[in-house]
C-alpha positions as CSV (number, residue, x, y, z in Angstrom):
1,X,105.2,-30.4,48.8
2,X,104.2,-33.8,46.7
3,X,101.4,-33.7,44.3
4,X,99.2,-37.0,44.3
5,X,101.0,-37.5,41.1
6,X,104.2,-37.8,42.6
7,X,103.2,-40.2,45.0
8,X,101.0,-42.6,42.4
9,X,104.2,-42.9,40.0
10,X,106.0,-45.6,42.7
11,X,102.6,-47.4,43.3
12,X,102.3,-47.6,39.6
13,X,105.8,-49.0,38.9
14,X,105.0,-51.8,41.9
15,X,102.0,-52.9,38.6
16,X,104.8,-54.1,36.4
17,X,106.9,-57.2,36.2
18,X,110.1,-57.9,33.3
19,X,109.4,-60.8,31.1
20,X,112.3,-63.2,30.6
21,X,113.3,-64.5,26.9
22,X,115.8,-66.3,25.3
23,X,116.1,-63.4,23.0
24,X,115.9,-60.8,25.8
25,X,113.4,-59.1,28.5
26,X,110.6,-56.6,27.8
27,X,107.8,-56.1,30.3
28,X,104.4,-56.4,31.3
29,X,101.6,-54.9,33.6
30,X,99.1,-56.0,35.4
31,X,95.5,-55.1,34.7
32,X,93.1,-57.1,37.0
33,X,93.2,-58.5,40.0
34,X,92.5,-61.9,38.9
35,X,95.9,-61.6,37.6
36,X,96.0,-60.8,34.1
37,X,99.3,-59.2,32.5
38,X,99.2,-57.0,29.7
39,X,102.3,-57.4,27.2
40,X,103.3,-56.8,23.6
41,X,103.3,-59.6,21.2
42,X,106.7,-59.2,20.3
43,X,107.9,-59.8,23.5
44,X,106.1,-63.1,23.5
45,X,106.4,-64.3,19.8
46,X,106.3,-67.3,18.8
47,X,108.0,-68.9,22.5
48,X,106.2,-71.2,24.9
49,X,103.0,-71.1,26.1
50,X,104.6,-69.7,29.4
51,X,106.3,-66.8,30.2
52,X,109.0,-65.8,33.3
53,X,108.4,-63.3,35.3
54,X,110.3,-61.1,37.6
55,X,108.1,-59.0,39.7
56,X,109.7,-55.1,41.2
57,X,110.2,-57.3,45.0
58,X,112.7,-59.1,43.3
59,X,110.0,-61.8,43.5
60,X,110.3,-65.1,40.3
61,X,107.1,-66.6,38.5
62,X,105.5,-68.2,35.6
63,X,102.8,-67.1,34.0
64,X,101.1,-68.7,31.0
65,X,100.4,-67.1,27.5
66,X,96.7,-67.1,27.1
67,X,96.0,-64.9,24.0
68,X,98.2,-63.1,21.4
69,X,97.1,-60.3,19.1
70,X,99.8,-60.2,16.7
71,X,98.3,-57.5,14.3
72,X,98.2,-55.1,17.3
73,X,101.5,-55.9,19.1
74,X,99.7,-57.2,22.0
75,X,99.6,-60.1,24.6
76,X,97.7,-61.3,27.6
77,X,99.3,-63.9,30.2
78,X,98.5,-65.3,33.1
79,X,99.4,-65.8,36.6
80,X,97.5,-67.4,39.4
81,X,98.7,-65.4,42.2
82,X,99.1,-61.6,41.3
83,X,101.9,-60.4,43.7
84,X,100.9,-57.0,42.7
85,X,98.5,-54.3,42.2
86,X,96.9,-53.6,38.9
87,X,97.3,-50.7,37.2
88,X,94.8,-47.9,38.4
């Protein structure tokens, strides 16, 4: 018999996408609906002011860098069309 928690853990992985560096990939959620995407700064760093994005459909996008918190390791970027849910 499934719990509710087994059935919210694959809606929950459909809430993140991988980031694409040149140094490597990490990965990012989303949080709103208005398509924000919650990150670590060191993922990030010092790159572009965009960001690519690889979504759990096997879906491609940009999103753009729109604030950085380096002293807590975090990062906020944005897309303009969430392809997913946020994060509950």
């Amino acid at each position: 018999m499934k719990s509710e928690k087994d059935s919210s853990v694959p809606d929950a992985a459909k809430s993140f996408a991988t980031l694409k560096t040149k140094e490597g990939h990490g990965s990012g959620c989303l949080i709103s609906k208005d398509g924000l995407i919650l990150t670590n700064y060191h993922v990030v760093g010092d790159s572009p002011s965009w960001a690519p994005l690889l979504f759990e459909d096997g879906a491609k996008d940009s999103g753009i860098v729109v604030r950085v918190y380096p002293e807590y390791d975090l990062a906020l970027i944005k897309i303009n069309t969430p392809k997913l849910k946020p994060l509950k």
